[in-house]
MINUKOL-425293 format. One record per residue (C-alpha): residue number from 1; residue in one letter; chain; x, y, z. Coordinates in Angstrom, 3 decimals. Layout:
# residues N
     k   r   c       east      north         up
   NUM   A   A          X          Y          Z
...
# end
This chain:
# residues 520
     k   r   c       east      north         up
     1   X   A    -15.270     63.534    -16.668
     2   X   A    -13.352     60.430    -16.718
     3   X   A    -14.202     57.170    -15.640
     4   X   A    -13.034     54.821    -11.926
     5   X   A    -13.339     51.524    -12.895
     6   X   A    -14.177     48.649    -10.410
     7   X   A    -11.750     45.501    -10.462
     8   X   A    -14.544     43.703    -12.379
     9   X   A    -14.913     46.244    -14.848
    10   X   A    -11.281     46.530    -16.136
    11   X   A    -10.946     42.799    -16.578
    12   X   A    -13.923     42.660    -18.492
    13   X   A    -12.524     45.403    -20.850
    14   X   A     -9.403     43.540    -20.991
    15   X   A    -10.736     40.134    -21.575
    16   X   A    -13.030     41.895    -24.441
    17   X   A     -9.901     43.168    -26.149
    18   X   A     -8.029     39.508    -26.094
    19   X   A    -11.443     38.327    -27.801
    20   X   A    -11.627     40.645    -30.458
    21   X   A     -7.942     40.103    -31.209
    22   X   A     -6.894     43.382    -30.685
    23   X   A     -4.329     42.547    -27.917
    24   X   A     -3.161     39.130    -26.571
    25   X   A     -2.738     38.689    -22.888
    26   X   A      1.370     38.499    -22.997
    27   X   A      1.471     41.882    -24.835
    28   X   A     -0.544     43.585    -22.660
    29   X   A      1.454     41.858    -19.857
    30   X   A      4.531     43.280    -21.216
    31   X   A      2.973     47.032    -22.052
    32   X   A      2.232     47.313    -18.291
    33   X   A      5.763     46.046    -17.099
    34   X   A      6.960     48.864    -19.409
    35   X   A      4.729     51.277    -18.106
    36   X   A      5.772     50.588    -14.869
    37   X   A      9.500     51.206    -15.623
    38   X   A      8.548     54.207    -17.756
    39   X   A      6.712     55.963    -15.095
    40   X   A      9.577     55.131    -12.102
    41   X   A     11.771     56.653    -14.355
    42   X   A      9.272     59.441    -14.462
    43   X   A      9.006     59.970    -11.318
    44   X   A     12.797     59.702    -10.218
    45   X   A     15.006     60.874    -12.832
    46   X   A     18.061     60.171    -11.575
    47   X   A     17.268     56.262    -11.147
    48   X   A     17.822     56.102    -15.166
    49   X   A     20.941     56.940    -14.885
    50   X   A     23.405     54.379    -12.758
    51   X   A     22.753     50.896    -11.246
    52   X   A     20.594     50.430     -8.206
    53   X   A     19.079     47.710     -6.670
    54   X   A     15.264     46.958     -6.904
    55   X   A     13.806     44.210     -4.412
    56   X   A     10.619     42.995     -6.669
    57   X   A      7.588     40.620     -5.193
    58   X   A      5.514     39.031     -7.558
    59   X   A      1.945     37.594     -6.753
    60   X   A      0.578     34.092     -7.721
    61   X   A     -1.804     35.888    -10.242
    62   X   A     -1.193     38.223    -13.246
    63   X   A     -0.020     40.889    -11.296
    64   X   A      2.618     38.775    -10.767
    65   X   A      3.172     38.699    -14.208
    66   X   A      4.049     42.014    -14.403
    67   X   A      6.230     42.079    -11.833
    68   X   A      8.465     39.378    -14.207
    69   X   A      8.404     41.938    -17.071
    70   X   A      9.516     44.647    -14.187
    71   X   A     12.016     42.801    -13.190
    72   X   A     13.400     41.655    -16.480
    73   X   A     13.302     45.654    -17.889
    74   X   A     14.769     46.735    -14.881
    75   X   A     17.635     44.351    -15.251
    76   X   A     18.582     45.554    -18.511
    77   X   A     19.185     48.941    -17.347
    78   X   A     21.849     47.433    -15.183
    79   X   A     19.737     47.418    -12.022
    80   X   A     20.378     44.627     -9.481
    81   X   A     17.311     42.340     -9.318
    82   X   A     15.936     40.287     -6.294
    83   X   A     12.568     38.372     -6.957
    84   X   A     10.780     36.443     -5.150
    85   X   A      7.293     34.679     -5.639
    86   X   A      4.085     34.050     -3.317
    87   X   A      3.576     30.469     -4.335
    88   X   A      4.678     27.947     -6.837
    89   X   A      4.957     28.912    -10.431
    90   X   A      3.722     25.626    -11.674
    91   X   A      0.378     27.092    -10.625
    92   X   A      1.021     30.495    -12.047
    93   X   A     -1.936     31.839    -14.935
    94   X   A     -0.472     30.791    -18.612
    95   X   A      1.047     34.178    -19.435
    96   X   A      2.523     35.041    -15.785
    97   X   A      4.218     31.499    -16.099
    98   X   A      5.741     32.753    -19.350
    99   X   A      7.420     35.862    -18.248
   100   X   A      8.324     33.834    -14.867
   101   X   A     10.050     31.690    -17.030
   102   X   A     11.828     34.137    -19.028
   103   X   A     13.069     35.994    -15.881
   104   X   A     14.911     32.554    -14.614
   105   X   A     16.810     31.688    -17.903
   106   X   A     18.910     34.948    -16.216
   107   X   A     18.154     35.160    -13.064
   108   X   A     17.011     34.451     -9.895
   109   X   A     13.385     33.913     -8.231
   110   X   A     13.024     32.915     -4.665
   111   X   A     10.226     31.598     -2.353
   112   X   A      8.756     34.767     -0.371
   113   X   A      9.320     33.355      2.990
   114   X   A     13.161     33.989      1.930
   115   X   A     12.449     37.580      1.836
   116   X   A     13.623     39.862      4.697
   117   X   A     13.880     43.705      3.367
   118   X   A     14.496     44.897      6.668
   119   X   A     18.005     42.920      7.078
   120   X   A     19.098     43.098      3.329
   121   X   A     22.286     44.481      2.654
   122   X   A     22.839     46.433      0.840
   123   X   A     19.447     47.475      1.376
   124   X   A     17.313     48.154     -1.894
   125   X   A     16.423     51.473     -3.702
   126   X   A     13.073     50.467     -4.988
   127   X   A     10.749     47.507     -3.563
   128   X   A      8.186     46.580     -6.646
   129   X   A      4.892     45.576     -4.836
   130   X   A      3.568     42.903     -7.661
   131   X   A      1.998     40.817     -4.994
   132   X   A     -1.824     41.184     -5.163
   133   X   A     -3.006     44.407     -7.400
   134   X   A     -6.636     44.828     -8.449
   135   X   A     -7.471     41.100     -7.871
   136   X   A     -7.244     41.030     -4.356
   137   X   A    -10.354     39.631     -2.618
   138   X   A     -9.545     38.101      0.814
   139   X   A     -7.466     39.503      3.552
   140   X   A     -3.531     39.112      3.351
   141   X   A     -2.097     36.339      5.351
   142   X   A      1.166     34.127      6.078
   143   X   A      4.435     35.333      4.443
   144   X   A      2.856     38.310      2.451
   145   X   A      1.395     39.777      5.241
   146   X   A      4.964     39.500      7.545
   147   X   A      6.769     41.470      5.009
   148   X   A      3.988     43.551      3.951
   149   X   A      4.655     44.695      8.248
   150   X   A      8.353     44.277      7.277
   151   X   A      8.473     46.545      4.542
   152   X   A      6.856     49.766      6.253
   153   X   A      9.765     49.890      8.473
   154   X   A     12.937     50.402      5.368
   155   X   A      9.785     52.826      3.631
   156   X   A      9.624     54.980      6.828
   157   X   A     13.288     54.781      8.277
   158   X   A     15.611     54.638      5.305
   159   X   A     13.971     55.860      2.157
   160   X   A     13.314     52.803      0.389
   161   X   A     10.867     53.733     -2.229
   162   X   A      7.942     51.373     -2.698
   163   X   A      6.065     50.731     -6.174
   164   X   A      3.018     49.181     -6.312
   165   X   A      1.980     47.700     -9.477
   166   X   A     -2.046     48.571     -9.680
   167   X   A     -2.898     49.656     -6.312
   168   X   A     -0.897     48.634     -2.856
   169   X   A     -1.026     45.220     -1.763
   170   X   A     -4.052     45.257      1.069
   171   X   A     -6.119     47.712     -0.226
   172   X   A     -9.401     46.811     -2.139
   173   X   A     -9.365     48.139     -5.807
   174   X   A    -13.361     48.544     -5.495
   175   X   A    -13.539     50.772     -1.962
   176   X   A     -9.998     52.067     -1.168
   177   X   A    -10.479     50.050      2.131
   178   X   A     -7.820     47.440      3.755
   179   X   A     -8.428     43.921      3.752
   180   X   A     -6.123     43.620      6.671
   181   X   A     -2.423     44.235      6.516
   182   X   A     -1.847     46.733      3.038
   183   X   A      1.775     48.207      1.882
   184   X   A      1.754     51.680      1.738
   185   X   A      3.403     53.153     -1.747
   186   X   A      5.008     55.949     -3.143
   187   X   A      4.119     55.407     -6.464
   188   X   A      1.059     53.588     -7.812
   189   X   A      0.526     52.563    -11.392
   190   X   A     -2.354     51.339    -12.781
   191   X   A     -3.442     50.817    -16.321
   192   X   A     -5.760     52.404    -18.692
   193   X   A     -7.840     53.994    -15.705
   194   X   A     -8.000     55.121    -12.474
   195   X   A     -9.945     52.692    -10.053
   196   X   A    -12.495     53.146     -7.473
   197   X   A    -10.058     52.335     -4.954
   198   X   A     -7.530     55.024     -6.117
   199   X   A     -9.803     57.664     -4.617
   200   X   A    -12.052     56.234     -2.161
   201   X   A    -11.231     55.808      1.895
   202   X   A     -7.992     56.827      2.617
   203   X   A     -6.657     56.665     -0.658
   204   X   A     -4.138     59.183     -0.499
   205   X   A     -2.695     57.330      2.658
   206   X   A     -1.953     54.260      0.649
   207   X   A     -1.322     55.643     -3.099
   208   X   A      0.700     59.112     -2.348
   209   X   A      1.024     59.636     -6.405
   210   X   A     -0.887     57.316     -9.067
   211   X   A      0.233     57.370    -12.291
   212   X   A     -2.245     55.881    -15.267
   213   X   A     -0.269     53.759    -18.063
   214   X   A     -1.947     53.618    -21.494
   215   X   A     -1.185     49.671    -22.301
   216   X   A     -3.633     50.397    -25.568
   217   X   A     -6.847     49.539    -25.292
   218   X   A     -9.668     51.567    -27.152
   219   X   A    -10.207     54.833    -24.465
   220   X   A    -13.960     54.500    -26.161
   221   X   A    -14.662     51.403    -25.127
   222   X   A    -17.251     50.744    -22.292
   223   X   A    -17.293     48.268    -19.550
   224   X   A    -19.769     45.798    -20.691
   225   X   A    -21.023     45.965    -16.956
   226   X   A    -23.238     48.767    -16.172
   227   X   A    -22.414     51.417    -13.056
   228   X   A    -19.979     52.997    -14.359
   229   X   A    -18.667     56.075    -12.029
   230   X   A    -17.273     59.262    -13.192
   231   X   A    -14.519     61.162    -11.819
   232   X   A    -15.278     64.844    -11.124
   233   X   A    -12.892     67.349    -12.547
   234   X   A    -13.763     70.805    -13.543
   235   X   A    -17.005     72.060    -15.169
   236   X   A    -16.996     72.612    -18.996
   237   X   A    -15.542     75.654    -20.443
   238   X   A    -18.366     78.630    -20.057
   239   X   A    -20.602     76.261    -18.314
   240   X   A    -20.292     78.418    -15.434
   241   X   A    -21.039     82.051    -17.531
   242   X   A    -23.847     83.789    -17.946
   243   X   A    -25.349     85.268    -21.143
   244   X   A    -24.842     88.766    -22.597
   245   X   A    -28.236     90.198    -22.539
   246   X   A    -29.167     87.782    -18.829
   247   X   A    -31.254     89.859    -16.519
   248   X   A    -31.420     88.810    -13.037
   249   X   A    -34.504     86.880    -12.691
   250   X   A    -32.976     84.783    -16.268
   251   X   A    -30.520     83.128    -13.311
   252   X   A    -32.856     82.443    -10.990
   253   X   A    -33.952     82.806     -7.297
   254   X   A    -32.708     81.156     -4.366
   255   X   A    -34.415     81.371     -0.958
   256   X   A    -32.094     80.194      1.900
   257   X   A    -33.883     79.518      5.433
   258   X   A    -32.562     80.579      8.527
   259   X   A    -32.160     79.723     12.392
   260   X   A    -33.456     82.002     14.879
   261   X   A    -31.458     84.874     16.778
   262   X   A    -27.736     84.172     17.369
   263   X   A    -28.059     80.971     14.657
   264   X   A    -27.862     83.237     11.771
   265   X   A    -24.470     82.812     10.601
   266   X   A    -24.314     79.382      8.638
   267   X   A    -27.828     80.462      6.945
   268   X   A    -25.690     83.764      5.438
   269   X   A    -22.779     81.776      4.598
   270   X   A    -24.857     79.549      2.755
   271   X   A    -26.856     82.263      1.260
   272   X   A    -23.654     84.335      0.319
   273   X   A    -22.407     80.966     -1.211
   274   X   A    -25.535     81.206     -4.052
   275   X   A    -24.931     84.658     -4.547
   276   X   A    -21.716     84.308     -5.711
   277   X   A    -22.237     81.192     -8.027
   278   X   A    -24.347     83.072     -9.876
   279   X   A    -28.148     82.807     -8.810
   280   X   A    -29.339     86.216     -9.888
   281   X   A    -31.482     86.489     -6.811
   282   X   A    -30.751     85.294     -3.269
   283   X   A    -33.008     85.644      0.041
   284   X   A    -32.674     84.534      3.288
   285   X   A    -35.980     83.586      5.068
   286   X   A    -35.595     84.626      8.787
   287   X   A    -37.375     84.111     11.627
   288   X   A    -38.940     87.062     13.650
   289   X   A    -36.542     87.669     16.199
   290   X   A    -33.115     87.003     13.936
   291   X   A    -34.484     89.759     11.477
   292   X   A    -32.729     93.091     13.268
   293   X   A    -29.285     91.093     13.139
   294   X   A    -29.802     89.399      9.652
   295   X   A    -30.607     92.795      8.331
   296   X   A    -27.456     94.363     10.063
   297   X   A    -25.180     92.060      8.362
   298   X   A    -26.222     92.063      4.638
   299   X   A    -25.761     93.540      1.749
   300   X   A    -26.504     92.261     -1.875
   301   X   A    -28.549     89.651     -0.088
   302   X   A    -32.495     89.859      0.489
   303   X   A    -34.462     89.475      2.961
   304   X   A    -38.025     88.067      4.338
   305   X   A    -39.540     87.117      7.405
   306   X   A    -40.528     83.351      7.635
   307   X   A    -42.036     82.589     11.367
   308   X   A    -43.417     79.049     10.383
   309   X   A    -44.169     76.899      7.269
   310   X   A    -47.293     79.265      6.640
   311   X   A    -45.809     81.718      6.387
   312   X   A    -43.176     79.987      4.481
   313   X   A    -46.089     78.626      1.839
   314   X   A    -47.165     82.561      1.168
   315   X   A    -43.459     83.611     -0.104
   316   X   A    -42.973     80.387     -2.126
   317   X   A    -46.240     82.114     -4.012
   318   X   A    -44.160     83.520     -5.797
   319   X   A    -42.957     81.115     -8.264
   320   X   A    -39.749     83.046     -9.229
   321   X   A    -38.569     81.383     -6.442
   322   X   A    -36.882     78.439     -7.640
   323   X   A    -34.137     77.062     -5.054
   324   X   A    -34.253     76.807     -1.466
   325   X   A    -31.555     75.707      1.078
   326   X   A    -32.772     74.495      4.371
   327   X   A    -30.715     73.148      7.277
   328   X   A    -27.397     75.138      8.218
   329   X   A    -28.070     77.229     11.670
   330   X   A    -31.844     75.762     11.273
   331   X   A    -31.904     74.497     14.528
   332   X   A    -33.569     71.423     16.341
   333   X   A    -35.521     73.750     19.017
   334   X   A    -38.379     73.773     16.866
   335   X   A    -38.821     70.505     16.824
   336   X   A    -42.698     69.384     14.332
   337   X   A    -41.965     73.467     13.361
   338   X   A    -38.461     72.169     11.608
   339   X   A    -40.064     69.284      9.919
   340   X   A    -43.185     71.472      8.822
   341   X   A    -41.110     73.743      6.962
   342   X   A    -38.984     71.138      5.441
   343   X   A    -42.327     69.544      3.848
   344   X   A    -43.330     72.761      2.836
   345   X   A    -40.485     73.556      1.048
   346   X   A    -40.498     69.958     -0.182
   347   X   A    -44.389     70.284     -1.593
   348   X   A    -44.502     74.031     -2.504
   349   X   A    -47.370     75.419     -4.253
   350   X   A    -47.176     74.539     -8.195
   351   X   A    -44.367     73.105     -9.244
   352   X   A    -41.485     71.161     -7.884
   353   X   A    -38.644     73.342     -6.888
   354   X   A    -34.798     72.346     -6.498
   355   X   A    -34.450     71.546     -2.304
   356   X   A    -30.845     71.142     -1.108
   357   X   A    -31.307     69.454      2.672
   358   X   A    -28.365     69.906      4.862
   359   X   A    -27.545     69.639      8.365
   360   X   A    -30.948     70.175     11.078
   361   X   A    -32.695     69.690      7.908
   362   X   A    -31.575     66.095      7.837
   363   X   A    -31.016     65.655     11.542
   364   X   A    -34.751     66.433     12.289
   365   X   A    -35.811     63.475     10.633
   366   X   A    -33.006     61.040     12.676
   367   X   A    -35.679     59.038     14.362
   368   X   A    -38.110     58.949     11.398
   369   X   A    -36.497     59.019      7.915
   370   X   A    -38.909     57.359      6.295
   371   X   A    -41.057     60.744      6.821
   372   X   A    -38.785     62.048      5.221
   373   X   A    -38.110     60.125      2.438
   374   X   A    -41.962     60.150      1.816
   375   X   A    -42.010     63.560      0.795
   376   X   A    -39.335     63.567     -1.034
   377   X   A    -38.633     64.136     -5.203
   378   X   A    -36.145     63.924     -7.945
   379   X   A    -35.208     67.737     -7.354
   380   X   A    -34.215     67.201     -4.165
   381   X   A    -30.381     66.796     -3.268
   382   X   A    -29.470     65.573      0.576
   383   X   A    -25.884     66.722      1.538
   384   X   A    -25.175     64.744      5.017
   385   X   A    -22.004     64.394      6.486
   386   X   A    -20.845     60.817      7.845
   387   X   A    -23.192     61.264     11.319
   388   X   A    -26.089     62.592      9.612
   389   X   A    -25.919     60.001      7.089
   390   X   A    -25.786     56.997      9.661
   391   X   A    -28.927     59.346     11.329
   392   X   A    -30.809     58.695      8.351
   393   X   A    -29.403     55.525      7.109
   394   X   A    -28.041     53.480      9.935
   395   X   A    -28.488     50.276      8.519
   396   X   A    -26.463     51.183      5.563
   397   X   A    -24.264     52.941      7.574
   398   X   A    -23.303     50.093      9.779
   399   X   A    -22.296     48.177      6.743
   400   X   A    -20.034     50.765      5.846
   401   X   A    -18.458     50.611      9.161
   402   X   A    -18.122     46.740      9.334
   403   X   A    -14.318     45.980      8.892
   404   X   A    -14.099     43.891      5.723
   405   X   A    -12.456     40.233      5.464
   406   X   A    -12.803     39.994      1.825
   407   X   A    -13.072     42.077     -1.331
   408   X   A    -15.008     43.639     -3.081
   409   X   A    -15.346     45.539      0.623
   410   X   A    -18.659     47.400      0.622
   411   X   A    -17.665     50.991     -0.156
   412   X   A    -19.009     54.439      0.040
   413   X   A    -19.732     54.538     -3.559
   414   X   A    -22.159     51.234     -2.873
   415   X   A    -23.642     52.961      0.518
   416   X   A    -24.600     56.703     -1.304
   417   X   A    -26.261     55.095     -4.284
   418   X   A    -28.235     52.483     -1.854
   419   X   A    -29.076     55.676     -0.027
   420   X   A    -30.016     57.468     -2.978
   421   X   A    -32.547     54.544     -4.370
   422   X   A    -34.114     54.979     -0.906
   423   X   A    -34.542     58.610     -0.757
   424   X   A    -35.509     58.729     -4.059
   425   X   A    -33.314     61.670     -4.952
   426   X   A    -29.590     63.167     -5.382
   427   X   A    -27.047     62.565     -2.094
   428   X   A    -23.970     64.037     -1.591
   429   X   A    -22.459     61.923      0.888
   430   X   A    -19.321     64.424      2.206
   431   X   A    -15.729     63.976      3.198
   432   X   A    -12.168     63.869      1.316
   433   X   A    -13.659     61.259     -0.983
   434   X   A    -17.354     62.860     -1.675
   435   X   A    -19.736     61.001     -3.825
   436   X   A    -22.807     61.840     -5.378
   437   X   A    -24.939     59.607     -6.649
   438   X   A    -28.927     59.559     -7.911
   439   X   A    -31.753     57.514     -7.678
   440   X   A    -31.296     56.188    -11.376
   441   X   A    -27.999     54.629    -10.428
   442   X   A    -25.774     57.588    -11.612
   443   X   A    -22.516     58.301     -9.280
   444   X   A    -19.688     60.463     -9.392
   445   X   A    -16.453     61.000     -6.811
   446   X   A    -14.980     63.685     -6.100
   447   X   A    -11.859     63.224     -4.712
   448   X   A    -10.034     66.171     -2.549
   449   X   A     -6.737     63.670     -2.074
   450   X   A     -3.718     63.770     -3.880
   451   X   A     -2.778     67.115     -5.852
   452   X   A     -6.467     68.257     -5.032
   453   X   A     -5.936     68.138     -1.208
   454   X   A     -7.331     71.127      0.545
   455   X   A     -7.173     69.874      4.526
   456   X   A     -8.078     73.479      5.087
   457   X   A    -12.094     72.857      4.535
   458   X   A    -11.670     71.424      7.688
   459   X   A    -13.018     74.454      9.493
   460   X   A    -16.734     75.151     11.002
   461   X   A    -18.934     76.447      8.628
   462   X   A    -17.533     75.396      5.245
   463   X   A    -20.536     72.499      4.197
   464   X   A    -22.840     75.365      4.856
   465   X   A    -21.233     77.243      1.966
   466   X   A    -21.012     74.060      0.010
   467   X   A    -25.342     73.711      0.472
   468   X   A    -25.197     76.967     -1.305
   469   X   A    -23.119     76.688     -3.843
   470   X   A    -25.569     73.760     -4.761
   471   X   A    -28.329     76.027     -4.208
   472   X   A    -27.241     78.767     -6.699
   473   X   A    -26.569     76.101     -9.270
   474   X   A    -30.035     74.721     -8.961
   475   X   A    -31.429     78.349     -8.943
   476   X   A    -29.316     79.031    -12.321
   477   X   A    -31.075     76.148    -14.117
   478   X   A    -28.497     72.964    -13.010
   479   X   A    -29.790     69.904    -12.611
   480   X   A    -29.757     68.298     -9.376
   481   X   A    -26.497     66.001    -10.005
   482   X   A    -24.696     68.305    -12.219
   483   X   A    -25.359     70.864     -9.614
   484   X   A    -23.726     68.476     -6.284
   485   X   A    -20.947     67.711     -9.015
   486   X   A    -20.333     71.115    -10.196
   487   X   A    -20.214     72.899     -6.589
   488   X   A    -17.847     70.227     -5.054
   489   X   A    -15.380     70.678     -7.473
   490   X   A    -16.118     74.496     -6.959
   491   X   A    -15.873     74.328     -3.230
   492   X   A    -12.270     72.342     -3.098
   493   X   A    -10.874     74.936     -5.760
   494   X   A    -12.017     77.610     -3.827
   495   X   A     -9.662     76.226     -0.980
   496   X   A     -6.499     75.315     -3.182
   497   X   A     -6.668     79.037     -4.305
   498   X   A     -6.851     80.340     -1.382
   499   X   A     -4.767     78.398      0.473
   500   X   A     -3.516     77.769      4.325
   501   X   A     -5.594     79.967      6.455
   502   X   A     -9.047     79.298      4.320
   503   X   A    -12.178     79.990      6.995
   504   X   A    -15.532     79.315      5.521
   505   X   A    -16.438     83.333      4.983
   506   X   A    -13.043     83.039      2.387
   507   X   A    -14.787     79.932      0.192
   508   X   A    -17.598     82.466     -1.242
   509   X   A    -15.212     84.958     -2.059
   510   X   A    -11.979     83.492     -3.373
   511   X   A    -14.965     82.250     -5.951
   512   X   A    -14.814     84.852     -8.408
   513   X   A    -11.134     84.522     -8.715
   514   X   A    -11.681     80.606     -9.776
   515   X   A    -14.243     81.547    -11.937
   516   X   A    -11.808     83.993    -13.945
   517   X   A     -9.724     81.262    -15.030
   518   X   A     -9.579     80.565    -19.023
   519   X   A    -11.046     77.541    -19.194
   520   X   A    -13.672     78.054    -16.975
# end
């Protein structure tokens, strides 16, 4: 797992580098110009290889800086060079001043407002989107904002590819959200490490393809600031194997509640979901008059008849059982019955048991979640989607949803860990950019955007199968985050294998073909 730094949090590693003396400021200036060129070339071969023109706008901070050194390398290939500068470079930092002045001993750096990309002729190849970067903390206004409207129309109608040095112009490094007016890109390069922004929001809107530059500082070294967040990516080799000698009951148990007749379906998607993840034992509690048409339509599954949370507290007896998934197809009908059997499978006989809470589960609770968070523990993992989040959190929720002015913007990231401090256990807040955070402070992303796109979970059914894929994790021994982290990545791999067409019965099965890769 690798780590999405906040804006804070890379300067802080930078500025601890220039202390110790391992880097000054104008080198690592100048490595991040270079990585810039280097990955442009990257990405566009055939731009190495004749002259083109390259429109590049520089900032009034250090991203501006490296704009300069863009410029300046760019030139040397033979490019044709335009700059032009937000602001007066008398009030430039010390090192962007220095490569500001190197660029004019050959050539040319204009005032913004003389920029016009839409009218230039010829018109450029490349814009280089220096402007704002990581630093960004306050809406765009004036003459950065009119081109930053200008420029989308050359990006859309003619091809001109836009670069943005860090992340786009407009969009907050720390939430992926715009502060007003933002400049899409084609390429994005940042330095060292991804950031928050990269893969948060609409991310993949703004960025289409970020590239990471190593400008050489230590990959060891921490952020003195704590909160650090990690970056899914797939689960350790054999991680997700069992042992040679395993019986079933070594894997664990999952129970899996369902609705009543004709609500059954998201219960056995779920349920099928921990079967094939590997719990070594799955059973779906039903209710009395769903049992003829559970029992019609399964196979490897189990199953028991629950008709209320009494009946619920007699099978959790049996302390074999040691997951249970409550919530898809539960239904609302029941009313105190839905919230009874959530506490009871919250405070089970003996021990605390691994809970995964998902959809009625959560929405029973909308107009009292501190009941809910009462009963509560640290095995318990809450999977909401946006409108069952803002059901259980609205305050929090309406934060989220309050259009920033100014950076840092409040981000999803800031709203699941607040959530998970007040629930007192893991949530998995779900969407494109899912994050999963725990009541210690811990928080991962997973981010289905970029090459890990799969638009094809959009379908009805597919977050029940993603409650038990948790579910079967938890039975097998997980623990609670490793399990939410484990079966998201699981769950969006399921749907690039598969592929256009995915429906949520496909996610369970197109499993054991992920699971036979090498390195997994």
């Amino acid at each position: 797992m690798s780590k999405l730094l906040s804006a804070a949090q890379m300067r802080a590693i930078e500025q601890a580098a220039i202390r110790a003396g391992d880097v000054t400021g104008l080198e690592l200036m100048e490595r991040a110009g270079q990585g810039v060129v280097d990955a442009i070339f990257a990405q566009w071969p055939d731009l190495g290889k004749t002259s083109y023109r390259a429109v590049v706008l520089c900032g009034p901070g250090n991203n501006g800086g490296d704009g300069f050194v863009v410029a300046r390398l760019l030139k040397t290939w033979g490019w044709t060079v335009d700059v032009y500068l937000l602001g007066a470079a008398d009030r430039l930092p010390p090192d962007a001043r220095v490569n500001h002045d190197r660029w004019v001993r050959d050539g040319r750096c204009e005032p913004l407002s003389k920029c016009h990309i839409a009218s230039l002729t010829p018109r450029p190849d490349l814009v280089i989107d220096a402007l704002f970067g990581t630093g960004l903390s306050r809406g765009i206004e004036g003459d950065a904002a009119r081109l930053i409207g200008d420029l989308k129309v050359p990006r859309r109608d003619f091809g001109v590819k836009v670069v943005a040095v860090d992340i786009p112009s407009g969009i907050c490094a720390d939430s992926g959200r715009p502060l007003g007016s933002f400049a899409p890109a084609d390429l994005t390069v940042t330095f060292h490490s991804e950031k928050l922004g990269h893969h948060l929001a609409a991310a993949g809107g703004h960025c289409a393809c970020v590239v990471v530059s190593d400008i050489g500082l230590s990959q060891d070294g921490q952020s003195p600031e704590p909160g650090l967040v990690r970056k899914v990516r797939a689960p350790e080799a054999g991680l997700l194997g069992k042992a040679g000698m395993a019986h079933k009951y070594d894997c664990g148990h999952a129970l899996v509640l369902s609705g009543g007749f004709a609500r059954t379906g998201a219960a056995r998607l779920a349920a099928r979901g921990a079967l094939r993840v590997g719990a070594g034992l799955v059973t779906l509690g039903v209710p009395p008059n769903a049992q003829m048409e559970v029992a019609s339509q399964i196979t490897a599954l189990m199953l028991v008849r629950i008709a209320d949370d009494e009946a619920l507290a007699k099978v959790l007896q049996d302390d074999r059982i040691n997951a249970l998934c409550l919530g898809p197809g539960l239904g609302l009908e029941k009313g105190e019955g839905t919230r009874a059997l959530v506490e009871r499978a919250v405070r089970p006989p003996g021990a605390p048991r691994g809970v995964v809470l998902d959809a009625d589960a959560l929405t029973a609770f909308a107009g009292d979640p501190g009941q809910l968070f009462d009963m509560l523990h640290g095995h318990c993992i809450l999977t909401p989607h946006g409108g069952e989040f803002a059901r259980l959190f609205p305050d929090i929720a309406k934060r989220l949803c309050q259009e920033p002015k100014s950076g840092p913007a409040y981000s999803r990231v800031d709203a699941t860990r607040a959530a998970a401090r007040r629930a007192g256990c893991v949530i998995l807040l779900k969407g494109p950019d899912t994050v999963i955070a725990g009541p210690d402070g811990q928080c991962a992303v997973h981010s289905a955007q970029y090459e890990r796109s799969a638009p094809w979970l959009a379908t009805a059914g597919s977050g029940d199968v993603l409650a038990g894929l948790i579910t079967g994790l938890l039975a097998r021994g997980f623990a609670p985050i490793q399990a939410a982290e484990t079966a998201a990545w699981l769950h969006v791999q399921c749907a690039l294998s598969y592929g256009p067409g995915l429906i949520a019965e496909d996610i369970a099965e197109e499993l054991p073909r992920v699971l036979r890769a090498p390195d997994l």
